[in-house]
C-alpha positions in Angstrom: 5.2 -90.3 -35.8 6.7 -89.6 -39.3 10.5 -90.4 -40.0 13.0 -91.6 -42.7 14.5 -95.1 -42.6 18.2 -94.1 -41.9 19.4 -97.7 -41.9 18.5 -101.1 -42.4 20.6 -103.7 -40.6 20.1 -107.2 -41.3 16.7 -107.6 -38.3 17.1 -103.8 -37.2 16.0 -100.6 -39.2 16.6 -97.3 -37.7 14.1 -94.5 -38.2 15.0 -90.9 -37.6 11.5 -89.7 -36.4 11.1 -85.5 -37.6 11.8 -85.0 -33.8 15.5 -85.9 -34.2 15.0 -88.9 -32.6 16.2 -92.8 -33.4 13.8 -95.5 -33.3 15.3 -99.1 -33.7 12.1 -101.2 -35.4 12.2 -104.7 -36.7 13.0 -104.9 -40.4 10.4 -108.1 -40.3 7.6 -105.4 -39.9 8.3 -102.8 -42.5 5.8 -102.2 -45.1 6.7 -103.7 -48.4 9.2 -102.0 -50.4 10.8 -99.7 -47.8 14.2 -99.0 -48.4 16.6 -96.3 -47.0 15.2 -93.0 -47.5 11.9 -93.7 -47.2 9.5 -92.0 -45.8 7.3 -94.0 -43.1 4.5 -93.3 -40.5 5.1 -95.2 -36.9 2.4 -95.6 -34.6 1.8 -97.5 -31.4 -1.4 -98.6 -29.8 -1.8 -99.2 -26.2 -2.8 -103.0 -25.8 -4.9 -104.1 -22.7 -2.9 -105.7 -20.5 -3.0 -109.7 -20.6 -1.9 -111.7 -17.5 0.3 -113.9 -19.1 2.3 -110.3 -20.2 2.6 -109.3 -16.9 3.8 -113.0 -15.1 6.8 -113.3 -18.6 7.4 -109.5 -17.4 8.3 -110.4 -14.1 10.1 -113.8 -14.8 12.5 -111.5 -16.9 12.6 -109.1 -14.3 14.2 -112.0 -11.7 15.8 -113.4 -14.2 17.7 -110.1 -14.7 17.9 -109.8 -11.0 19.2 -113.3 -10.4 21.7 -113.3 -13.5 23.6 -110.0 -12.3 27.0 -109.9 -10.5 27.0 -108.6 -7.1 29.4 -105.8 -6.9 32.8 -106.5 -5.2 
């Protein structure tokens, strides 16, 4: 996905992809010497899935669940 760094915010860069589209992406990662209007190539790869992933998954899950008001 190719887009231009619209912003970069202290840990958050935004990305307009070509599609239109934002994409929020930690600063941390960006190559070195990006700066606002650059030009950048995003890509993700699907990761096997690790149990440990799944069980911190669901503990955020309930704690979500647990943490929410009822509604009144």
């Amino acid at each position: 996905m190719k887009g231009i760094i619209e912003k970069i915010d202290g840990a958050h860069t935004t990305i307009r992809l070509v599609s239109g589209e934002a994409l929020v992406w930690p600063t941390t990662t960006l190559p070195e010497g990006a700066e606002t209007m650059s030009v950048v190539e995003c890509s993700l790869t699907l990761m096997p899935r690790d149990e440990n992933d799944e069980n911190e998954i669901s503990r955020r899950q309930l704690n979500e669940i647990l943490s929410s008001q009822p509604e009144e």
